[in-house]
C-alpha positions as a printed Julia matrix, in Angstrom:
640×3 Matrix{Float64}:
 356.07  -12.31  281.72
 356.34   -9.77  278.91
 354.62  -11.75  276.55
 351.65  -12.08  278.91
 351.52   -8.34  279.69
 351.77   -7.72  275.88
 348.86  -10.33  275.13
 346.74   -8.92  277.79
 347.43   -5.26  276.63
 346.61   -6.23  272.65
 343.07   -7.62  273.78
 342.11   -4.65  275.67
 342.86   -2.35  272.84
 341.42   -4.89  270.5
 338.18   -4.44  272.39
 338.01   -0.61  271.93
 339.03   -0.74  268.1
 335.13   -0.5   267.36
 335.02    2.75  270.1
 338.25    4.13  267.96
 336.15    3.98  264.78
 334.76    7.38  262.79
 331.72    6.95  262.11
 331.99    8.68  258.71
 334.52    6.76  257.33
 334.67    3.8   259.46
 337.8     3.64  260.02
 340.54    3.79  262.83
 340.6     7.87  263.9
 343.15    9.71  261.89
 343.77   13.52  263.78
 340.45   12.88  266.04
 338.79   16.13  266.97
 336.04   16.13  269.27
 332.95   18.3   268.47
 330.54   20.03  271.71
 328.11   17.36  271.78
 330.94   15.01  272.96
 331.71   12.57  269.62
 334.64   12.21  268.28
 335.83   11.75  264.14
 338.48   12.38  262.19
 339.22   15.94  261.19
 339.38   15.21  257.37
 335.63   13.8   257.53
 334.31   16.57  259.37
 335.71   19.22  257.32
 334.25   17.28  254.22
 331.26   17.25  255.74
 330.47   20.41  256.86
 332.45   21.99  253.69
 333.32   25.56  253.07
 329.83   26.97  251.96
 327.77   25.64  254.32
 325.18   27.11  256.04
 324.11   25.0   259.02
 326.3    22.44  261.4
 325.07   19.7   262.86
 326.83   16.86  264.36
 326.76   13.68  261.95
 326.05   11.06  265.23
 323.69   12.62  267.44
 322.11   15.41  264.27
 322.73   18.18  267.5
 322.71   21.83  265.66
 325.13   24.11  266.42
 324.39   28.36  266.04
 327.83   28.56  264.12
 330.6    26.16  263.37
 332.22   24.94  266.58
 336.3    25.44  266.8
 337.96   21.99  266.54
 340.94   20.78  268.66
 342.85   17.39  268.2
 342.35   15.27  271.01
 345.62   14.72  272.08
 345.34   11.92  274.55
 342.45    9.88  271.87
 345.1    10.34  269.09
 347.92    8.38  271.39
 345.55    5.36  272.23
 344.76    5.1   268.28
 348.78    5.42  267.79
 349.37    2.65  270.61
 346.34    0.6   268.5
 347.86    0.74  265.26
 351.01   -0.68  266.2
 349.87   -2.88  267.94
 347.85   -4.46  265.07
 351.02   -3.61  262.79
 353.19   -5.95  264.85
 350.78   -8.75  265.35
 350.49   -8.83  261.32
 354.69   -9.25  260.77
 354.14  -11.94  263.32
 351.31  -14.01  261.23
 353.76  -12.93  258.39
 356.65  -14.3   259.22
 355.32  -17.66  261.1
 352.83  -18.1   257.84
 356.2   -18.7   255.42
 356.78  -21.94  255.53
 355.09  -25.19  256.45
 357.69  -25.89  259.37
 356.61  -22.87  261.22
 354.29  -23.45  264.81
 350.89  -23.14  262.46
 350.42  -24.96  259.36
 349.6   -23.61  256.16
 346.04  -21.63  255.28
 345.1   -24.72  252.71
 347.35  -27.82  252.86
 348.3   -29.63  249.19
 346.23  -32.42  249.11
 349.02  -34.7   246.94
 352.1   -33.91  249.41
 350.02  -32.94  252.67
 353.27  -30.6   252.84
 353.4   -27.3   250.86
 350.52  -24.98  250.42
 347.83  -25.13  247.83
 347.96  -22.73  244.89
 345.04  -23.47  243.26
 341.82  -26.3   244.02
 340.12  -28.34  241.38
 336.89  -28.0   241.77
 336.12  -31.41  239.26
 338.42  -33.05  241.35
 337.47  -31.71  244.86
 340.85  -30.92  245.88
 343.83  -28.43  246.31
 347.29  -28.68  245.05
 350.77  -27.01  245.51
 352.46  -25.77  242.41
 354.37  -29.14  241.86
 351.42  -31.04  242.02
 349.32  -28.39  240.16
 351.46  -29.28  236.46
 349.21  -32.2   235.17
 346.34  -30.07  235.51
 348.0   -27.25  233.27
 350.21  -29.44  230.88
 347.64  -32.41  230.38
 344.88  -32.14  228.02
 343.16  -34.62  229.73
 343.01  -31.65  232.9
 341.69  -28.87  230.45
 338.18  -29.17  231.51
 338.46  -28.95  234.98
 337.57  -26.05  236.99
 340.32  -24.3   239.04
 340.15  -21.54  241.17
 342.0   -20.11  244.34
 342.48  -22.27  247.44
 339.5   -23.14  249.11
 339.38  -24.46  252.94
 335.44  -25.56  253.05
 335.51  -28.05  250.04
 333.55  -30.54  251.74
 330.69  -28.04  252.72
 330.54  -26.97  249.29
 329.39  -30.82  248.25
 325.86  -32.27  248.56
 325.49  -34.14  251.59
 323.2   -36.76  249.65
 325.08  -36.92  246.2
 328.75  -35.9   247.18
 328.52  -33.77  244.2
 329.61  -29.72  244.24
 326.92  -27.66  244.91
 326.29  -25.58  241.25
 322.71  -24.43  241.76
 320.69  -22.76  243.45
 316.76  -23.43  244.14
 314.85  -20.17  244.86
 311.68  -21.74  245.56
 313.18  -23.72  248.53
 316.26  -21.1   249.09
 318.72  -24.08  249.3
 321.92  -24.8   247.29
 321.8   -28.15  245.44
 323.76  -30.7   243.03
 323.53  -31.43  239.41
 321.84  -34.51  240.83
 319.48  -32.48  243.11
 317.77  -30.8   239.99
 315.67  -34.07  239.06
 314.03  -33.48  242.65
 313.55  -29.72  241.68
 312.54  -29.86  238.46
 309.23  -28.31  238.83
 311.52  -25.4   240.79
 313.41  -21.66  239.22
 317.02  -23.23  239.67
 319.79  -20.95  238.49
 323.55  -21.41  238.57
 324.95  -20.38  241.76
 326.98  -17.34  240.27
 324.0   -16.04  239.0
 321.66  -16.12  242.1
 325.03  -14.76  243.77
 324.48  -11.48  241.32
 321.02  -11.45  241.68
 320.75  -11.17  245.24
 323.33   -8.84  245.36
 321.37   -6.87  243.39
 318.51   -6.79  245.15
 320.75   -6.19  247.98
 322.08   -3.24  246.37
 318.85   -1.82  245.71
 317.38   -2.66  249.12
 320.25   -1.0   250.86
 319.38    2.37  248.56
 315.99    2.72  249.74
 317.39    2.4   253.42
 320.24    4.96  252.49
 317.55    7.18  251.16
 314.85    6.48  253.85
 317.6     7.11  256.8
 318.66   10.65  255.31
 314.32   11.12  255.0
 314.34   10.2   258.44
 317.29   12.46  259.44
 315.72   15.01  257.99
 312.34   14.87  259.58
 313.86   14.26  263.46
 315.26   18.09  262.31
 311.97   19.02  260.92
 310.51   17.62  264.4
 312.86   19.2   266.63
 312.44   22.47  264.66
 308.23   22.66  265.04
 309.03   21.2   268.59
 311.08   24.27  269.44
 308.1    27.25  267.8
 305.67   25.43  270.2
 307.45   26.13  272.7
 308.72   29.7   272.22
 304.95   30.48  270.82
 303.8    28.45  274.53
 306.05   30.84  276.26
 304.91   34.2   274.93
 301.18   33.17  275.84
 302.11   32.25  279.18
 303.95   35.52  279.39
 300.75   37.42  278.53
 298.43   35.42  280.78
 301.19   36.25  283.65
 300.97   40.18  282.71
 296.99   40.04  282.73
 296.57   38.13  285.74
 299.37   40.45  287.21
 297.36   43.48  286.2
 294.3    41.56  287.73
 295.94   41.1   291.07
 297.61   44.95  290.55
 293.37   46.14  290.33
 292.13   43.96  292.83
 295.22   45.0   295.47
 294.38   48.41  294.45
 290.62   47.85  295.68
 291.44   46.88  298.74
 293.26   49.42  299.67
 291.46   51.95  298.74
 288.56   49.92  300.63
 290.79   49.14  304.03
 291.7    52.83  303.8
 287.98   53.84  304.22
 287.44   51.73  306.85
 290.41   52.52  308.44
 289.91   56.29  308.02
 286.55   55.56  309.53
 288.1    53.54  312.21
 290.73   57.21  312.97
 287.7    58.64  312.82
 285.54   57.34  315.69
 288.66   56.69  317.95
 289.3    60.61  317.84
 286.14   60.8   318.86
 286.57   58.35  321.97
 289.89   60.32  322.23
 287.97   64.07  322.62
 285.22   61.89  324.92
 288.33   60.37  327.32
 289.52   63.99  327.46
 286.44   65.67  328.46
 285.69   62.85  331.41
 289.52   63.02  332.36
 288.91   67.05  333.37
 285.03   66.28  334.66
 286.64   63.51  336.58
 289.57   65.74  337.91
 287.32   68.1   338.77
 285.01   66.06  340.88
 288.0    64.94  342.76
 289.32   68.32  343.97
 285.75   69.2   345.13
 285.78   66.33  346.77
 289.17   66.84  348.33
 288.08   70.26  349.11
 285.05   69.07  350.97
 286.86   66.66  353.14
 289.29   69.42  353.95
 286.03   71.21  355.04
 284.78   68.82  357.35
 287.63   68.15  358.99
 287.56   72.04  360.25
 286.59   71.77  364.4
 286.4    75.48  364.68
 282.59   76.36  363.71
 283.42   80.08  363.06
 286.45   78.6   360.49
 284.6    75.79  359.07
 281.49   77.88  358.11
 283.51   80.51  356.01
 285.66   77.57  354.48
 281.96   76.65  353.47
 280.74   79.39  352.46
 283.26   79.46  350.03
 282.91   75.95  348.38
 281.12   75.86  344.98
 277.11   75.89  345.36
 276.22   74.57  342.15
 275.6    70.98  341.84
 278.11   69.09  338.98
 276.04   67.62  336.27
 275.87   63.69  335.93
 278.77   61.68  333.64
 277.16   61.61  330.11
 278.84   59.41  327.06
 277.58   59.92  323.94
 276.59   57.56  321.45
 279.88   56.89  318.81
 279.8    53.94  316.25
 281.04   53.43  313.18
 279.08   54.65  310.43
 277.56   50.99  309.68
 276.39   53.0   306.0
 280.25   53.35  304.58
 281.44   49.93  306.09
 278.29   48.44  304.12
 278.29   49.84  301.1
 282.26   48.62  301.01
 281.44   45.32  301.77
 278.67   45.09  299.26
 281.57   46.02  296.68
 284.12   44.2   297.41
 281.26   41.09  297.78
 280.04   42.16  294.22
 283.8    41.81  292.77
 284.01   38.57  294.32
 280.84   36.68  293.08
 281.53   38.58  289.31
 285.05   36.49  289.86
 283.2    33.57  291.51
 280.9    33.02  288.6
 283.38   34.04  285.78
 285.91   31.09  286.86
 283.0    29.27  287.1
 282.13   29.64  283.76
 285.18   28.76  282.38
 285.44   25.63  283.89
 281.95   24.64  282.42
 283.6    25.48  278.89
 286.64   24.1   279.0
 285.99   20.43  278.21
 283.93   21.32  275.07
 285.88   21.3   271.56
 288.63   19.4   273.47
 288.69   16.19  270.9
 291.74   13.67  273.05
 294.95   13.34  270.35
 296.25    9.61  269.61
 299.08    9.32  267.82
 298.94    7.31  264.75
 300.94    4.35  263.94
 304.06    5.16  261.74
 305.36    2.17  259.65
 308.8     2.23  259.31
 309.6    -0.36  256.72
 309.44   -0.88  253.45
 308.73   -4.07  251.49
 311.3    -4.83  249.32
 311.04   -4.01  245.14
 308.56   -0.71  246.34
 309.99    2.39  245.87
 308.98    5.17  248.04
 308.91    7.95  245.37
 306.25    6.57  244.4
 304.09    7.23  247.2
 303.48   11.04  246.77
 301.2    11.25  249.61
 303.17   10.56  252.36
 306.44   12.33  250.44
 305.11   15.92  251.38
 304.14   15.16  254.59
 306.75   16.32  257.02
 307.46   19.0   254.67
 303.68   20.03  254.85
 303.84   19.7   258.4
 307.17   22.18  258.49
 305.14   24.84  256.08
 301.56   24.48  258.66
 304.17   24.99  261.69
 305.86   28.17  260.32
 302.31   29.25  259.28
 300.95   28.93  263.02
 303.85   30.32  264.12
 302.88   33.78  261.83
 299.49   33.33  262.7
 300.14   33.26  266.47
 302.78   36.13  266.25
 299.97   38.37  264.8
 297.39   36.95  267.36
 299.92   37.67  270.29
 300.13   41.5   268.85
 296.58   41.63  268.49
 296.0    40.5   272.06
 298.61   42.81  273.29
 296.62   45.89  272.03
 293.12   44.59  272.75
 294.57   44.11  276.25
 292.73   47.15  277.79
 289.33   46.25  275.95
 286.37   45.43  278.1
 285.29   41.85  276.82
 281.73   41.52  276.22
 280.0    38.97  279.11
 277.62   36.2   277.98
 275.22   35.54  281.02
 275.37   32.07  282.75
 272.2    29.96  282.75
 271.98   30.92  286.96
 272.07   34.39  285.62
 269.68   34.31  283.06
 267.83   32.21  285.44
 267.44   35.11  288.13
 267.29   37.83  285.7
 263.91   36.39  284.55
 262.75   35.6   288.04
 263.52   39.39  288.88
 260.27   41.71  288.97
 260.23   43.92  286.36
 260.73   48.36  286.97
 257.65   49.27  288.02
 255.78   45.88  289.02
 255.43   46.03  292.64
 256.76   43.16  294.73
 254.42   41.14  296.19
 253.48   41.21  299.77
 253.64   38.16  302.24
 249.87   37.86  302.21
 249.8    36.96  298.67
 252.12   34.68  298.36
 250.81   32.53  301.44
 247.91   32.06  298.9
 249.25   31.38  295.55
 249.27   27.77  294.14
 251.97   25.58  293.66
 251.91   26.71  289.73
 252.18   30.43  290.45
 255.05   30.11  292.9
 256.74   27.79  289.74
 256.88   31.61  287.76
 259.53   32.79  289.98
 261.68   29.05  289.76
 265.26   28.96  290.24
 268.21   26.83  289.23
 271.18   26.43  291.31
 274.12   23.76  292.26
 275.9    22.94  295.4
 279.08   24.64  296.3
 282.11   21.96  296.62
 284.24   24.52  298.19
 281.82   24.95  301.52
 281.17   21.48  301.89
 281.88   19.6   305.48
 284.39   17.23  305.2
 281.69   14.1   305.63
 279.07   15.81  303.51
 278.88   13.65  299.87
 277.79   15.91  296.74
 276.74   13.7   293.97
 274.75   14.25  290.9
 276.35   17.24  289.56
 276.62   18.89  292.95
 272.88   18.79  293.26
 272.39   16.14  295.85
 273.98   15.85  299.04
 274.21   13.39  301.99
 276.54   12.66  305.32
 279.1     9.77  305.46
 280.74    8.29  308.44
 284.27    8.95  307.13
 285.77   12.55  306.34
 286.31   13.01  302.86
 289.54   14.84  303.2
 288.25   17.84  301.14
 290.94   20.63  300.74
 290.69   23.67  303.18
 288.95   26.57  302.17
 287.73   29.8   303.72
 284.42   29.29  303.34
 284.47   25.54  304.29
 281.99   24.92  307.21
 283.76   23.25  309.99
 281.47   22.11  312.72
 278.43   21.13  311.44
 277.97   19.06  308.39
 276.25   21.86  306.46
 276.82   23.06  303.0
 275.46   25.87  300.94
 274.65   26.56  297.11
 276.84   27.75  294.98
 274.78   30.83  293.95
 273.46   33.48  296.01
 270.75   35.85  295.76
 270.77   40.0   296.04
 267.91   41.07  295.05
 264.28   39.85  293.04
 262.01   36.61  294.11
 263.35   33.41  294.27
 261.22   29.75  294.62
 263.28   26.86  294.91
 262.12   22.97  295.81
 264.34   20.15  297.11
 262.99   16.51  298.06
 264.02   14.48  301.72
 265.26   11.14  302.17
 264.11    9.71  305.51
 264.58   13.12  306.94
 264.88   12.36  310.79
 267.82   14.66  311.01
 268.32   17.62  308.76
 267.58   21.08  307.56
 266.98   23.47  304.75
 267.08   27.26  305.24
 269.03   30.36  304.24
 271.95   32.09  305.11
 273.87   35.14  304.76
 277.45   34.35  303.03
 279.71   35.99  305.87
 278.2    33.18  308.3
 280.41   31.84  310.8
 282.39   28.56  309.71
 283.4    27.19  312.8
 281.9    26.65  316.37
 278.54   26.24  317.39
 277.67   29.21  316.13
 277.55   28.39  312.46
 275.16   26.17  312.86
 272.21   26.83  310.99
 269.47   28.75  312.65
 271.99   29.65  315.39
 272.55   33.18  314.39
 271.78   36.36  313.29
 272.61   35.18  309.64
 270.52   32.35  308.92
 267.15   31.0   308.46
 265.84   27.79  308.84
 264.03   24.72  309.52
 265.09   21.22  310.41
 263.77   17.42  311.24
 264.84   16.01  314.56
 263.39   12.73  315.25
 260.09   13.8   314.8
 260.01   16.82  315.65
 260.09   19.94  313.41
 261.29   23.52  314.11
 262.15   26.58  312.7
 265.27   28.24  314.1
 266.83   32.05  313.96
 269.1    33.81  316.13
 269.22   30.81  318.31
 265.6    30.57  318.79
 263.11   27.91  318.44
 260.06   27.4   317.15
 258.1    24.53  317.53
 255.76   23.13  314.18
 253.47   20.96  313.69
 254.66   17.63  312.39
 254.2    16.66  308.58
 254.65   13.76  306.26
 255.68   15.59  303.07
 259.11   14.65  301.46
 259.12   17.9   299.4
 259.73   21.07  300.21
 259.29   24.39  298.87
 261.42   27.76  299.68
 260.45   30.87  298.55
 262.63   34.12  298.89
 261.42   37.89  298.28
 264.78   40.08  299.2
 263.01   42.9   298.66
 259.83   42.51  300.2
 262.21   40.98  303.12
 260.77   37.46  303.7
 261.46   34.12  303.31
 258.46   31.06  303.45
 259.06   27.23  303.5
 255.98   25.34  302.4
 255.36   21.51  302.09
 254.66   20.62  298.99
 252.37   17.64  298.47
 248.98   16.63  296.65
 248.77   20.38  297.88
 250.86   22.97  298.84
 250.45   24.31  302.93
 252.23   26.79  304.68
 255.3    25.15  307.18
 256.92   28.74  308.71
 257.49   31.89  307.28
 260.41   34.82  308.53
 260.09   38.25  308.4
 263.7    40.03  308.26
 265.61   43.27  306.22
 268.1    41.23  304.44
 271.48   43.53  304.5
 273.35   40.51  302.44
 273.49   38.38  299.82
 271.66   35.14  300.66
 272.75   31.75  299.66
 270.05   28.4   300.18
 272.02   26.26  302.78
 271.16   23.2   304.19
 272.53   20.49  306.65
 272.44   16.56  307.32
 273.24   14.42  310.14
 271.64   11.41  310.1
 273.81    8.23  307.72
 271.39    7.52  305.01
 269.52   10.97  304.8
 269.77   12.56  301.55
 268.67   16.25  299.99
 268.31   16.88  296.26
 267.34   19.7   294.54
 265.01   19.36  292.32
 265.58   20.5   288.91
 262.0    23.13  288.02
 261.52   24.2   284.83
């Protein structure tokens, strides 16, 4: 039973000799210390390794760098299992020992005497093909007729070392076919480099040799690039990490400016708001006394007339008050519509400068960006090249190190640069919309156009004042389709699952551009696809979203007209009015803020007036338009 506990004990430390092995020496642990990373070696090889002057420490496993050298501590419990190890491989050698002696022990001999089958071979004859024991061994020292034979230590594989066609020893070695052959074998090979076998044996251990230098000096290459890597690796992100702490101070400056704005705006309105309730407060007053008053007279008078005695009753009359109280009068209080407008306009204007700015940015962001793919990295080496002597690649890790530390100055000064040209107003290129409306603005001084003239002008005059605009994703129904770069729109069956937004319309599947207009003349055109159900018009941006209400035409704050069957009408403040029907697919909007109209036309072979709107615009006006009908589709057509 002891025996089998032992046996079963030796094979599971057997199987962790390879975990009990230092990796520097490779060897069974002798004092193991464990550094922070978790591996273990031996305390001598560490100590050589790291040495007294050096300036770095990294572990020699894993290549983890630590800040300063790490404090090392025998592991106690490692160094018993490597005790328990050692004699356990100590005792099994006496064993082999002592049952090895002699030839009567359980196991026989390593290589049996050929002659006696008995003792144990001290030497084998390679001319003969066979070992021998000492006793045996004499002839072949003492007889001259033995001096040419070959004789070397005992060898077990004799038989594999003969050629299985000649039964001759294998003496050379063919390195066009990579095969061992026979004295005999080299008429077959004569046209082959055959060399003895002790010199192929030092040749390819040369080659060995010098095969297993490159790798020594390619692995500590390698070793020293993973640093290199890691190092860069670690300045991108520190330098990523000081721009993303300046983005988060400017857009927390941002959000600081913009809270402040509304503040100071809700603080007008609200002061507005105390303003005109202390005046309902001072009118509540005044009717509370007027109302009192009226009361007591009245209770007075009913005290009167319930007088029988005439003499009493006329002096409680005469006494009564003669003149008549004046009627209950409230005066007009509102809020003063001027202030709440000219806040709304700002806080509007900061929105759409944000609005188009982000918009901007997205437009830009895809150009310059060229899509990174790593390259292929061949990590061997054909034998007989030396890598010194491929200078190009030597550098380039090293390069790579020196461009690294070089960004990493370069972004250091750009980060201090930024941080004092925080403050700076940046200088703000105009978008193409902008540029667009700026030219289709009448100049200081022209006078804008009246209604009468423009219900005459050609197709080719009202082209002067053409406008560019897109589709705006964000106020999109949920089953109206924007293709074409947000210029074309159309209805599906399915909701599209769009995000929510605030400015989303919810009932009706409308949507509305992406631009909006505050002031100048403004002609835009857009084409219909089997338009039995939809509409194009105008509409103010604080529109309703939801209900029936935000519908165009429905409102106060839009402008429109729309195909239903086949009937047109144009629609405002919830009011219809009834056109005459018309074949054209195209249609033609034309916008004066100023002059405070707004004319659709159908635009054909030639141009004719569908409905025009007078109105004072108070808002910034966006083109809007709606679809019902599966299969009807609007596009805006792109004028130049």
């Amino acid at each position: 039973m002891a025996e089998l506990l032992r046996a079963a004990s030796t094979s599971c430390l057997a199987g962790l000799e390879e975990e009990l092995t230092c990796s520097v020496c490779l060897c069974l642990f002798e004092s193991p210390v464990t550094t922070p990373c978790g591996h273990n070696f031996c305390l001598p090889c560490l100590e050589m390794t790291w040495g007294d002057g050096a300036s770095s420490f990294s572990c020699p496993q894993c290549r983890s760098a630590f800040d300063s050298r790490p404090e090392l501590k025998k592991n106690t419990v490692l160094c018993k299992v490597v005790e328990q190890l050692q004699a356990t491989q100590g005792s099994n050698e006496e064993e082999e020992e002592v049952e090895g002696k002699g030839w009567g022990g359980s196991r026989p001999p390593r290589v049996a005497c050929d002659s006696c089958l008995a003792a144990e071979a001290a030497k084998t004859c390679l001319t003969c093909m066979a070992s021998f024991c000492q006793e045996h061994l004499k002839p072949h020292l003492d007889s001259p007729a033995f001096q040419g034979h070959h004789l070397c230590p005992p060898m077990k594989d004799l038989q594999q070392r003969k050629c299985p066609a000649h039964n001759k020893l294998l003496e050379f070695y063919c390195k066009e076919h990579t095969a061992s052959i026979c004295c005999i074998c080299l008429v077959k090979h004569k046209m082959c480099t055959a060399v003895p076998m002790q010199e192929a044996k030092g040749g390819k251990e040369s080659q060995l040799k010098n095969r297993l230098t490159e790798l020594y000096t390619l692995n500590e290459k390698a070793s020293q690039s993973l640093d290199q890597v890691r190092v860069q690796q670690k300045q991108i992100s520190e330098i990523a990490a000081r721009k993303m702490d300046l983005l988060r101070a400017e857009f927390q400056e941002m959000i600081a400016l913009i809270k402040e704005e509304e503040k100071a705006a809700m603080s007008k309105v609200v002061a507005e708001e105390k303003r005109v309730q202390d005046k309902f407060d001072y009118v509540y007053t005044i009717l509370g006394r007027k109302k009192k008053e009226i009361q007591g007279e009245r209770d007075q008078i009913e005290m009167v007339l319930t007088e029988d005695d005439d003499i009493t009753f006329l002096k409680k009359a005469a006494k009564l008050r003669q003149s008549s109280i004046k009627d209950v009068f409230i005066p007009r209080i509102d809020l003063d519509q001027n202030l709440i407008h000219t806040v709304y306009q700002k806080t509007f204007g900061i929105k759409e400068t944000v609005k188009q700015l982000v918009a901007q940015s997205q437009e830009k962001k895809t150009e310059g960006n060229i899509p990174w793919k790593p390259k292929p990295i061949s990590s061997t080496v054909q034998p007989g090249k030396n890598p010194s002597t491929q200078p190009a690649k030597k550098n380039t890790l090293s390069n790579a190190s020196k461009d690294s530390s070089k960004s990493s100055q370069e972004s250091n000064a750009e980060d201090a640069a930024n941080t004092k040209q925080r403050r700076r107003p940046a200088k703000r290129t105009p978008s193409p919309s902008q540029r667009t409306r700026s030219s289709s603005r009448p100049q200081p001084g022209t006078p804008v156009g009246s209604l009468e003239s423009f219900l005459t002008k050609s197709r080719e005059e009202l082209l002067e004042f053409a406008t560019r605009f897109t589709l705006d994703y964000h106020s999109a129904h949920n089953k109206v389709i924007l293709t074409e770069q947000n210029t074309k729109m159309s209805v599906s069956d399915a909701p599209r699952n769009y995000p929510p937004h605030p400015q989303r319309f919810m009932y009706c599947s409308q949507v509305q551009a992406f631009q909006c207009f505050k002031r100048g003349i403004h002609y835009w055109e857009v084409e219909l696809e089997r338009n039995n159900f939809c509409g194009v018009g105008i509409c103010y941006g604080s529109m309703a979203r939801q209900g029936a209400e935000s519908r165009l035409g429905r409102n106060s704050s839009s402008w429109c007209i729309e195909w239903f069957n086949a009937r047109i009408s144009a629609w405002h403040n919830d009011i219809e009015k009834c056109l005459p029907n018309t074949k054209v697919k195209k249609i033609g909007v034309l916008l004066n803020y100023e002059g405070g109209f707004v004319i659709f036309f159908g635009v054909g072979e030639k141009i004719n007036v569908l409905y025009k709107f007078k109105a004072q615009f108070t808002e910034a006006l966006y083109p809007a338009f709606w679809v019902f009908s599966s299969g009807t589709t609007i596009s805006l057509c792109q004028l130049n």
